[in-house]
C-alpha distance (Angstrom), angle and dihedral (degrees) to the residues before:
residue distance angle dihedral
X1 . . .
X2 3.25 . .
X3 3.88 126.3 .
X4 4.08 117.9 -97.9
X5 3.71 85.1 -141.5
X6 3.73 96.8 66.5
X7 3.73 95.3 51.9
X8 3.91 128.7 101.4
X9 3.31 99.2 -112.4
X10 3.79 99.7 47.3
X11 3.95 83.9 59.1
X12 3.81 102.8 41.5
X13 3.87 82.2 49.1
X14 3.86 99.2 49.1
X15 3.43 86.6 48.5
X16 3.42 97.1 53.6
X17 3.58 89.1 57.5
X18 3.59 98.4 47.6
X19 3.74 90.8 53.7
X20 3.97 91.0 52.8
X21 4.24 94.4 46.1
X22 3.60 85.8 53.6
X23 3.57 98.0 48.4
X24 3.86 90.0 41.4
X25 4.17 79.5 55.6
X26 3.38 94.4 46.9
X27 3.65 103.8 48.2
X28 4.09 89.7 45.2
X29 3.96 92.3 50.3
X30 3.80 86.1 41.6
X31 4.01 96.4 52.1
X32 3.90 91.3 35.5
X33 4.50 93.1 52.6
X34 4.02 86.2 42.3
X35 3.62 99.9 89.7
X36 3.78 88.8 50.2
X37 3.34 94.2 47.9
X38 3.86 94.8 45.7
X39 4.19 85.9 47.4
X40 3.87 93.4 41.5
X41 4.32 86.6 48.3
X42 4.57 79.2 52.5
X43 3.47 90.8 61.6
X44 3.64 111.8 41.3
X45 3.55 85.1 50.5
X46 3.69 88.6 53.4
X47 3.88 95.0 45.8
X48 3.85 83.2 54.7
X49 3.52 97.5 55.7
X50 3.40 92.0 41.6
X51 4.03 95.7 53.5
X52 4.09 94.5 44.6
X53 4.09 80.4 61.5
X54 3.77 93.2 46.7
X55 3.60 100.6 -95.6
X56 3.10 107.2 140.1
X57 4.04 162.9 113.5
X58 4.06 102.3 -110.9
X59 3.21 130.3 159.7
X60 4.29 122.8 -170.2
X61 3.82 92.4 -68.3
X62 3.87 111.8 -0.3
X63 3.70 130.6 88.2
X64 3.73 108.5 -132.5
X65 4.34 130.3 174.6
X66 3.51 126.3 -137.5
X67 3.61 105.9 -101.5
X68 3.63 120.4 -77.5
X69 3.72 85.0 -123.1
X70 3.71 86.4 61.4
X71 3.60 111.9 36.9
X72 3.87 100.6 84.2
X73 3.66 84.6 53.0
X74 3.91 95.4 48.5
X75 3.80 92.5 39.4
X76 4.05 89.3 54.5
X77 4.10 87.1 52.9
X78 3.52 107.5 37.9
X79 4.19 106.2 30.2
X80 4.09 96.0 64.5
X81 3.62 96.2 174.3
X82 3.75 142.2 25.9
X83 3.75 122.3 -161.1
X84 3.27 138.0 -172.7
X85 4.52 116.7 -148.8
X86 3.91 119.0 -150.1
X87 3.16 128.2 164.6
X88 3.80 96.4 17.6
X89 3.61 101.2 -72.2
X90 4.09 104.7 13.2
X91 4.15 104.6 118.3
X92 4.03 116.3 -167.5
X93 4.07 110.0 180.0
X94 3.71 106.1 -111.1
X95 4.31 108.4 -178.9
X96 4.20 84.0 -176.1
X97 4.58 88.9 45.2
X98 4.18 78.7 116.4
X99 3.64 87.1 73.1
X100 3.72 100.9 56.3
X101 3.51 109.4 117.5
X102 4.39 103.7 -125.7
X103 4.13 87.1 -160.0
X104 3.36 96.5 50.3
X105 3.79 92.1 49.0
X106 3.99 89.6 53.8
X107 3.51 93.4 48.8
X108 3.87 85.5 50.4
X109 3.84 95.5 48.0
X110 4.19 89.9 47.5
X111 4.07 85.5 57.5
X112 4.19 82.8 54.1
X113 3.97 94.1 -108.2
X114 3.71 126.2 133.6
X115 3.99 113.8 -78.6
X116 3.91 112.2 -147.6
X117 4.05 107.0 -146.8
X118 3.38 114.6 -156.1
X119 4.09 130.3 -140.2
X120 3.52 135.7 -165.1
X121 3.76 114.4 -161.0
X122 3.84 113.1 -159.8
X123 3.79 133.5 -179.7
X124 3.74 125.9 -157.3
X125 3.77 136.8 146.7
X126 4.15 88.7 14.0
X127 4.01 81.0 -62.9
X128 3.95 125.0 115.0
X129 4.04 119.8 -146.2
X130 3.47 124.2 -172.9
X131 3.62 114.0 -153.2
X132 4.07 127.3 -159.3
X133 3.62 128.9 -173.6
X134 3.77 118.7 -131.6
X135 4.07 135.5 -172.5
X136 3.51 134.1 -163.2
X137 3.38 144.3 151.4
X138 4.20 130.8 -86.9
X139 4.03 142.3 -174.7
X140 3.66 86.7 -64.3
X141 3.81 121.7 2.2
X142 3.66 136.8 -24.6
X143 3.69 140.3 -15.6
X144 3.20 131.9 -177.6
X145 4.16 137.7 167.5
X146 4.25 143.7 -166.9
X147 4.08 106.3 -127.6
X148 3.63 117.4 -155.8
X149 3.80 111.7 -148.7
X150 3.55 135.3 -170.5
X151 4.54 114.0 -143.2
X152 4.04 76.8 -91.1
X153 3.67 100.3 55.8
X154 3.90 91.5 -109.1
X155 3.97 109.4 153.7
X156 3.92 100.2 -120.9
X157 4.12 82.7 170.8
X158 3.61 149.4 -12.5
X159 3.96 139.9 -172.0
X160 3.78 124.3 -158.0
X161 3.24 126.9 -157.1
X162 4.24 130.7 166.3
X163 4.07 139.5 -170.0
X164 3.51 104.6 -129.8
X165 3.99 115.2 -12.5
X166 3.70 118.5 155.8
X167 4.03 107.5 -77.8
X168 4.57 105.3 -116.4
X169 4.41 84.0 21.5
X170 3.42 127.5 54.1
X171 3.98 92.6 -10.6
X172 3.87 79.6 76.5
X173 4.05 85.0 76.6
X174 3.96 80.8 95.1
X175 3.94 99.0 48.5
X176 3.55 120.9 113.7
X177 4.19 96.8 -120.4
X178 4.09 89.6 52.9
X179 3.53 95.9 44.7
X180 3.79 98.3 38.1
X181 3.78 87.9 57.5
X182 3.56 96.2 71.8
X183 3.43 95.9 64.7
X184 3.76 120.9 112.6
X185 3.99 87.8 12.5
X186 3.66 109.2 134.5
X187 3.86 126.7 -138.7
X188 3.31 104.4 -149.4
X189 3.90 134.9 58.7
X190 3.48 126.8 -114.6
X191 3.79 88.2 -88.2
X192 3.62 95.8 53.7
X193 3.43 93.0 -105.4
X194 4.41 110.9 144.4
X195 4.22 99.2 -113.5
X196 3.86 90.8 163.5
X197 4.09 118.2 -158.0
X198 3.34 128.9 -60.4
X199 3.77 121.4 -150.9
X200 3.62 92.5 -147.3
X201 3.92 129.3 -166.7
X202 3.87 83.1 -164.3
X203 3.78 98.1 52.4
X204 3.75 98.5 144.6
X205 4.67 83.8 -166.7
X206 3.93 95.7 75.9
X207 3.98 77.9 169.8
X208 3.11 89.7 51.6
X209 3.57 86.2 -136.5
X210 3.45 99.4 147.6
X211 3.74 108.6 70.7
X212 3.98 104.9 -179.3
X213 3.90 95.1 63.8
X214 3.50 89.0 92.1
X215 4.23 87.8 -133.9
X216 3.94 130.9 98.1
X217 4.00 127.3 -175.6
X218 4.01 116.3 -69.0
X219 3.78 116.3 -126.6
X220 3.95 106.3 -106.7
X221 3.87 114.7 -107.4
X222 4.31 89.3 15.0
X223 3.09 105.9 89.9
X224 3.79 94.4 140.1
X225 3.65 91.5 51.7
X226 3.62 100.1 51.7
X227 3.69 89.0 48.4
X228 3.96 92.0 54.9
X229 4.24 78.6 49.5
X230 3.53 92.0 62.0
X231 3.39 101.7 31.1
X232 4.32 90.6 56.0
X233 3.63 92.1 46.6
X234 4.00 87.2 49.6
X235 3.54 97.2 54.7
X236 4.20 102.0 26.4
X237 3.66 96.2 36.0
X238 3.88 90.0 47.2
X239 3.68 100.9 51.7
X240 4.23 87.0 73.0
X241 3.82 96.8 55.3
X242 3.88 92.7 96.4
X243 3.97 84.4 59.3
X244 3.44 97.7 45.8
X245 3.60 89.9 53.1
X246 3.81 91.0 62.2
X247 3.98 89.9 60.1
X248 4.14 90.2 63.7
């Protein structure tokens, strides 16, 4: 006689059950790690915000957070206001605007609906940033970045930060001597007129001393991510000019 085991059935059954214990595993570890992810997800985008405005745990050449430990803390005393921007220059106060998802408000603006932009306004040193998220797209996958802004669209700060971007290339979008460059460079012409920043392999400023020619140094070797730099903070950045123009 042969042994149940061995037969077809026995299999396709125990397999069966095997695939639904392991879902039933997956889905409990899943829905018990999601409010740590969710919080975890709070504060990096905290530390973020808080680093574009100078916030931050630097030494000479790395880019370092405040602790995770600290951030809520710091982001409480530093970001005084949160704002959300409709219709171009429409603010409602939003204290949970950190949590707007930017993708989901591009893919929302693409299918012609309203995109909410969110704002953080931040005070420190008697000065007043205003700090937008961005997104855009690199070599490989998704970048993204938290501007810092002065009420005349002067970067005062910026942090990087990408998906998947070659590691030594474009990963250096996050490295303190890209990143720092951007600081000081304005966005607008001398007429007032939204330029943006171009990461430019033909940046004749390697000093990047000259911070209204709307240009900084390109990464060597990514190319294709520095464009997707310039062309996010082109099209993200540009989208709050009308509101800026209401704090002259």
């Amino acid at each position: 006689m042969s042994n149940k085991t061995d037969s077809n059935v026995y299999t396709v059954v125990f397999a069966i059950i095997m695939v639904i214990v392991v879902g039933a595993l997956l889905a409990f570890t899943a829905s018990s790690l999601a409010p740590k992810i969710s919080e975890n997800q709070r504060i990096e985008k905290q530390q973020n915000i808080l680093y574009a405005m100078g916030v931050n745990e630097n030494d000479e050449t790395s880019a370092n957070f405040v602790s995770t430990t600290d951030a809520p803390q710091m982001f409480s005393k530093y970001i005084t206001k949160q704002i959300v921007i409709t219709e171009g220059t429409k603010e409602v106060q939003d204290d949970k605007a950190f949590l707007i998802d930017v993708k989901k408000e591009q893919a929302k603006a693409k299918e012609g609906e309203e995109r909410r932009l969110p704002l953080f306004i931040g005070e420190k040193d008697g000065e007043t940033f205003y700090i937008a998220p961005i997104r855009g797209k690199g070599l490989w996958d998704a970048i993204w970045a938290y501007v810092a802004m002065d009420k005349n669209m002067v970067i005062q700060g910026a942090y990087f930060d990408h998906k998947g971007e070659t590691p030594g290339l474009g990963a250096n979008i996050k490295q303190r001597f890209f990143m720092d460059d951007f600081i000081g460079e304005h966005l607008l012409d001398d007429s007032g007129n939204f330029k943006g920043i171009d990461v430019s392999k033909s940046n004749a400023d390697p000093k990047n001393e000259d911070k209204t020619d709307n240009e900084v140094d390109a990464i060597a070797g990514a190319t294709i991510t520095g464009n997707g730099v310039s062309a996010m903070i082109k099209s993200d950045l540009k989208l709050y000019v009308p509101y800026f123009k209401t704090l002259k």
